[in-house]
N, C-alpha and C positions, 0 to 999 in steps of 0.2 A: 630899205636897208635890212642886210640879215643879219637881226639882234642875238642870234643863234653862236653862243663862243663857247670855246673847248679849252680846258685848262687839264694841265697835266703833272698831276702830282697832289696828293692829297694829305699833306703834311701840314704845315704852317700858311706859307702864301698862296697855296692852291684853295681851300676856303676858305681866307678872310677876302680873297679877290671875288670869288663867286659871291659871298653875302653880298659887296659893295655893289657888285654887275647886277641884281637880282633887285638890290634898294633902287637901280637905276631903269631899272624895267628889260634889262637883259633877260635872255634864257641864258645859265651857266650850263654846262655838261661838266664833269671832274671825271676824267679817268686816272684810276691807281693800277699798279702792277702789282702790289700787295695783293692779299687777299683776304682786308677789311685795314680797319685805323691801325695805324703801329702802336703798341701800351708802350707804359712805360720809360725810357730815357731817362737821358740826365738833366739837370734843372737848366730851365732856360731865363732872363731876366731883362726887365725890363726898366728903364733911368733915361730920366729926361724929359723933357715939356711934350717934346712930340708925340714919344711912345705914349704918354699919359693920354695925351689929348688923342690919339686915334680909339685906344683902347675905350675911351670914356664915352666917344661917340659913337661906336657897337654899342655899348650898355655893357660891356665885358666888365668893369673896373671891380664892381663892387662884389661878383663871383668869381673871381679872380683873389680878391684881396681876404676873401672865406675859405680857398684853399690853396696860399704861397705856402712857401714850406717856413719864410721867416727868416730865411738865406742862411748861407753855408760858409761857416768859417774855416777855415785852412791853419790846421798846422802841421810843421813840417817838423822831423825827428833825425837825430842821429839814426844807428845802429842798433844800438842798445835801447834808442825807446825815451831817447833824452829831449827834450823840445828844444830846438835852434831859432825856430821862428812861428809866431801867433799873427795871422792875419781875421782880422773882422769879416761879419757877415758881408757888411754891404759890400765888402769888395768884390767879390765874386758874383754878388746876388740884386744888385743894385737898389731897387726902391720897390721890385715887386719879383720875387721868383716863385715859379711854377713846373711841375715837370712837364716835360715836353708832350707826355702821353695825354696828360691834364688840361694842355692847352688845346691839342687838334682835337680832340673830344669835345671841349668845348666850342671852338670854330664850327666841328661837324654840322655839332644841332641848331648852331646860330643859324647856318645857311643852307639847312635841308629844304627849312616850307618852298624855298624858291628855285632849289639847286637838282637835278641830277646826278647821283653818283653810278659811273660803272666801275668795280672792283674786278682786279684779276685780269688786269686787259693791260695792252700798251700800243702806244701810236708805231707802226711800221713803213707807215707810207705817207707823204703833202705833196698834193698837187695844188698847187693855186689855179684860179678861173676867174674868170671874168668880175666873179660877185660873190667871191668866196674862194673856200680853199678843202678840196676834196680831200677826207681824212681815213687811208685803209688801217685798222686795226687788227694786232695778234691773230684776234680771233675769226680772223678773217672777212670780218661787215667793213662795211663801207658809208658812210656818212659826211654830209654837207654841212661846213661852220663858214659862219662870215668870217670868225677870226680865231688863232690858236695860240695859247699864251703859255709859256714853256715856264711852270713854276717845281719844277722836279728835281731841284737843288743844282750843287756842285756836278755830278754827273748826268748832266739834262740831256734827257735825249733829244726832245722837243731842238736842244741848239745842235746838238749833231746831227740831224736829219735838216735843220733851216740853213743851219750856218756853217758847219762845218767838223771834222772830228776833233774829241776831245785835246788832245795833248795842241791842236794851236788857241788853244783859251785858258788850260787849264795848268796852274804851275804849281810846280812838287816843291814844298817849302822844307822840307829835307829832315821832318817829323813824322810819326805814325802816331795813332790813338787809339785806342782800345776802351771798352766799356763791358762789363756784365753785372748779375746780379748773384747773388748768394747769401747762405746765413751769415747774420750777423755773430760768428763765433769770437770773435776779436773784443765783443762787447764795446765799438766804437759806439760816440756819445752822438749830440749833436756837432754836425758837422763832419768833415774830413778830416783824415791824418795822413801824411803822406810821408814816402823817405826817397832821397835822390842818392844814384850814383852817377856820373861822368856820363852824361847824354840822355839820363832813364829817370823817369818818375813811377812809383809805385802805391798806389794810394788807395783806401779805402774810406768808403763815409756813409753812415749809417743811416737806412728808409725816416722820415721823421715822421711818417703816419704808422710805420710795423718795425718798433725795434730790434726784431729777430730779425731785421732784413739788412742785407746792406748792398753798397754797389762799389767792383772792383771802377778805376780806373788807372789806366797805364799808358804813359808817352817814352817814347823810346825815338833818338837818332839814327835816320839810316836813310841811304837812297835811294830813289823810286825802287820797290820790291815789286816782282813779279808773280801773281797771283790771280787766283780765279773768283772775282766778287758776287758773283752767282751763284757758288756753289754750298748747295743747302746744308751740308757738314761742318761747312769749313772749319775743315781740316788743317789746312795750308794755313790759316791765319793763325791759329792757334799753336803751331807749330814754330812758326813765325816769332812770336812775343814770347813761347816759351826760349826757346834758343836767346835773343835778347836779352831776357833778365837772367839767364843761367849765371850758377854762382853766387847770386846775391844774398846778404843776407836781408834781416829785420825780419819782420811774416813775411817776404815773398816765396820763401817755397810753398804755404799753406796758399797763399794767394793764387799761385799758380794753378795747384791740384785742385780747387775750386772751378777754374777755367776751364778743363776739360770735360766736367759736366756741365756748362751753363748749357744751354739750350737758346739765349737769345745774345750773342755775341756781338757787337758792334764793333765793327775795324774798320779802319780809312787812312787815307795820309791826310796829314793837315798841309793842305792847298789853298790854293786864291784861282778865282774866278776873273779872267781881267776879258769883257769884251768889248771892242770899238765902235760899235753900235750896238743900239740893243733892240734892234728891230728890223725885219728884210720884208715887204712886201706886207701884206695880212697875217705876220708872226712875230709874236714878241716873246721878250723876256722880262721877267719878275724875280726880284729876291735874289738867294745863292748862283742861280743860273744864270742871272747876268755879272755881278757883280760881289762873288761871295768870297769868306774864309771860313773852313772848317771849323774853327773856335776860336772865341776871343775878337772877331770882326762884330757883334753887337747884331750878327745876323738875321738873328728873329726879331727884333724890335723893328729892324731896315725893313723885314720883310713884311711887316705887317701897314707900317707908313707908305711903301711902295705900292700896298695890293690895294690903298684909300683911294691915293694921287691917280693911279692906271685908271682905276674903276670912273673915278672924277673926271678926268680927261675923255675919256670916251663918251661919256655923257656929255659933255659941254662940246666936244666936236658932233654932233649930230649926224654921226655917220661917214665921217673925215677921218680914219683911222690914219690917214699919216702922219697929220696936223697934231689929233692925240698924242699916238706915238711919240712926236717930236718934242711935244711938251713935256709930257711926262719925262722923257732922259733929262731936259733942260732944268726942269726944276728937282731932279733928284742924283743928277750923276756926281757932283762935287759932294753930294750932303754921303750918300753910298759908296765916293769911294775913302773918304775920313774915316768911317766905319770900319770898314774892310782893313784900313790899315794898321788897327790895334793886331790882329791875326795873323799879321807876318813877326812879331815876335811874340807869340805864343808858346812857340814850344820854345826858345830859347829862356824864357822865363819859367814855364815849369819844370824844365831839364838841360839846365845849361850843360854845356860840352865837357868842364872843364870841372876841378873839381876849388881852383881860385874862384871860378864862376858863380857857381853854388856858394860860395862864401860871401863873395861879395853881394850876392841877389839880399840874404839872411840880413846882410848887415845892412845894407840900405833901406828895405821896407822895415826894420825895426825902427827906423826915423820915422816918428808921427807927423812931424812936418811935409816929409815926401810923398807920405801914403796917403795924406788927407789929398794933397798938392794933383798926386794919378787919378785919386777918385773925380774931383770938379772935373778935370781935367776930360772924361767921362762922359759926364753928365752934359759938359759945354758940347761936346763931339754930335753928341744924339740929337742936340735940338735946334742944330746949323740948319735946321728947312724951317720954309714959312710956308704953312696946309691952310690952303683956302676952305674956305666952308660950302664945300659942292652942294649940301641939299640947300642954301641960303639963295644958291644962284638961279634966278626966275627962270632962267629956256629950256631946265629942265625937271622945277619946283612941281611936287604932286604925284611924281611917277614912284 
């Protein structure tokens, strides 16, 4: 058996899957297209028995729980700067939040002693073989993996080159998102503040390690927008979100002019990931790439419980990567896609269409009965899998 796998993407499920492969006496390889770990981002969070229980069993819990940020509450304001609505940390932040730069940083060095990384590279070519699957890279080498696991998010190329182009998997949920950073001039406290117009959220919320820091974020309605995601100016996106909130008031004109300095801009549409198998011969998929949404799917928690089960499975098939494969969709496709489906009304929630919309969002989550009611509600979502305890299992105890 060639213990020799290739994962592609160095985010989230691209190393907690290679630590798990590495515990199981795999060789990982991780190529990134980056050109080193992404800093930075916005906070990601973790709720529910499952996410606890995988994160506990890395040994992640207790370096994790030394730098949450302590979750981020949301309030939302008139125009003028009036509070309409107060939502609590845990809503947003569940039972552990982390920024995203904080988490693959830490993944990184969990799963170096074991793991391969090539930075600055991407997969352009799979050929499968007999006992393996020949893999040409950017850079034009060429290299033998027994197996290639596509953990490269929402835009995987790993599924476009296995499975097929994007737009037959990938569906525009009729929101866009936006992220950067800048100073914290607004003097926001803990937490975010945010203000809506008719399909647009405009929000800011202050670093809670550098109070001179802060991070815009902005959702705006529109559909599918044509645009260049490679392009290292991006120009076009920025152009994009400005046009959008044109007009508005609150700080969004300062917010704006903030934008066209940032230097590390995050754009996307909020999408869903829907595919029908998640596996074609010696190629799989993990996390956002098989079964993702943009925000508000619980997608980092999914994706961490996912890169356990895969790693566990292959281990326990002894070289049967179909049988793995098979098991793994079976025991995680129902639990990933309950997940997934908080994130098809994500943006309706932080920018409804309408401006009755916006009113009524205000006035129901100031019911503490209904907000306690979404939170369980949550928390029940995340922990719909039962994770067997792969190192307990003797056939493949010791490695």
């Amino acid at each position: 058996m060639n213990r020799n796998v290739l994962i592609s993407g160095a985010s989230i499920a691209g190393p907690a899957l290679a630590y798990w492969l590495g515990r199981h006496g795999f060789q990982p390889t991780v190529v990134e297209l980056a050109p080193a770990l992404r800093q930075g981002g916005q906070a990601v969070d973790f709720r529910g028995e499952a996410h606890l229980t995988v994160l506990e069993r890395m040994g992640l819990l207790p370096g994790l729980r030394r730098i949450q940020t302590g979750g981020s509450p949301m309030r939302f304001v008139d125009e003028r700067g009036r509070t309409l609505l107060d939502l609590p940390a845990e809503f947003a932040g569940g039972e552990i939040e982390v920024l995203r730069g904080d988490l693959a940083r830490a993944l990184h060095e969990l799963s170096l002693p074991r793991t391969e990384y090539v930075f600055g590279d991407s997969i352009v070519g799979l050929t499968e073989t007999s006992d393996g699957v020949r893999v040409t890279f950017r850079s034009g080498i060429s290299r033998d993996f027994g197996l290639v696991i596509g953990a490269d998010g929402l835009h995987s190329n790993v599924r476009r080159l296995a499975f097929g182009p994007e737009e037959d998997y990938v569906s525009h949920l009729g929101y866009y998102a936006a992220t950067w950073q800048l100073p914290n001039e607004l003097g926001v406290g803990k937490g975010s503040v945010g203000y809506n117009a008719p399909g647009r959220l405009a929000s800011v919320g202050a670093d809670h390690r550098d109070p001179a820091r802060a991070g815009a974020f902005f959702v705006f309605a529109a559909p599918r927008l044509s645009y260049d995601r490679h392009d290292p100016e991006q120009q076009q996106q920025k152009r994009l979100i400005s046009d959008a909130f044109s007009g508005l008031g609150w700080e969004v004109p300062r917010l704006l002019r903030s934008l066209h300095e940032a230097p590390d801009l995050y754009f996307d549409s909020i999408s869903r990931a829907d595919v029908a198998t998640w596996s074609t011969g010696r190629v799989c998929l993990v996390g956002d790439a098989a079964c993702g949404a943009t925000i508000g799917g619980m997608g980092t928690g999914s994706a961490i419980v996912a890169a356990y089960v895969l790693a566990g499975e292959l281990a326990r098939a002894r070289g049967d990567h179909r049988a793995a494969f098979a098991r793994y969709e079976s025991r995680l496709r129902t639990y990933a896609e309950n997940c997934q489906a908080g994130g098809d009304r994500t943006g309706k929630f932080l920018a409804p269409a309408t401006a009755t919309g916006i009113r009524l969002r205000n006035t129901l989550l100031s019911r503490r009965l209904l907000l306690n009611g979404m939170l369980k509600l949550g928390e029940k979502v995340s922990s719909t899998v039962t994770l067997p305890d792969y190192a307990a299992d003797p056939r493949h105890a010791g490695r």
